[in-house]
C-alpha positions in Angstrom: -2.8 3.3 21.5 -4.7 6.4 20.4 -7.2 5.2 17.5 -7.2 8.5 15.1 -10.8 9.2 13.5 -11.4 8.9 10.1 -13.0 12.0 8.1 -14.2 9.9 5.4 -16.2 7.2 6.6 -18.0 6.2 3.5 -14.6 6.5 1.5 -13.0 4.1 4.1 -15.2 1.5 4.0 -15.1 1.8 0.5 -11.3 1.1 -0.1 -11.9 -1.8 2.7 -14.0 -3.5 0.2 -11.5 -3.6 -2.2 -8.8 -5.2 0.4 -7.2 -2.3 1.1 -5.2 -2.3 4.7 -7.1 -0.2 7.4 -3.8 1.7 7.8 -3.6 2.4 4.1 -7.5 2.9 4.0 -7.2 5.2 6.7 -4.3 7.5 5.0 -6.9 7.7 1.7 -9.8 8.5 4.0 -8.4 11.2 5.5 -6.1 13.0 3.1 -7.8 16.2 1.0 -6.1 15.3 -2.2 -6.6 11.2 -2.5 -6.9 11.3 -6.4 -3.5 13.5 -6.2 -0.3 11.4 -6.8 2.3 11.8 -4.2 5.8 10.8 -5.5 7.8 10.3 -8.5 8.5 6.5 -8.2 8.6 4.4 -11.2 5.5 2.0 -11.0 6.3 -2.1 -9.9 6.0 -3.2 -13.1 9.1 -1.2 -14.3 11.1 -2.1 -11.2 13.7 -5.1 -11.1 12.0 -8.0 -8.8 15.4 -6.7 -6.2 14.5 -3.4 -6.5 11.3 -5.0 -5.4 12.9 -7.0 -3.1 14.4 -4.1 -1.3 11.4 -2.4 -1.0 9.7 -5.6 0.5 12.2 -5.5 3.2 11.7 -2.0 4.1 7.9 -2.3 4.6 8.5 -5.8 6.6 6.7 -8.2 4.3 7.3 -11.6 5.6 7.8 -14.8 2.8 9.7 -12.3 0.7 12.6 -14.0 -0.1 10.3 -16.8 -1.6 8.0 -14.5 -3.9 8.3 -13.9 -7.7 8.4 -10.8 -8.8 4.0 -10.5 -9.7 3.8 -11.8 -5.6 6.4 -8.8 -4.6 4.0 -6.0 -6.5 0.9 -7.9 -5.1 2.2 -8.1 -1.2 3.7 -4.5 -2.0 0.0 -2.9 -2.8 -1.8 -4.8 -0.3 0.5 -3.9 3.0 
């Protein structure tokens, strides 16, 4: 597998140090707009815990099933 460079070291290890994932550190790092919000999604907080749930299952967090709604947003920002 191809390891891409990052443009923004500093930034990177930055957002490591808060517990970021590498992948999602790695996105930040290296887009042009970082403060710039992507889409329109409501945040967690407003979300059912299924809609949460759902979303869970599409990213492949493991335990899922067993989480309350507060562990779903927490596993949810730190994949």
């Amino acid at each position: 597998m191809d390891i891409p460079s990052i443009k923004n070291e500093d930034r990177y290890e930055a957002l490591r140090d808060k517990g970021y994932s590498k992948e999602k550190s790695a996105r930040i790092a290296n887009s042009s707009h970082p403060g710039k919000k992507g889409g329109k999604a409501k945040p967690y907080e407003e979300r059912t815990k299924e809609e949460l749930y759902e979303q869970a299952k599409n990213v492949n967090i493991e335990g899922r099933s067993k989480m309350s709604k507060s562990e779903l947003i927490h596993a949810l920002r730190n994949n």
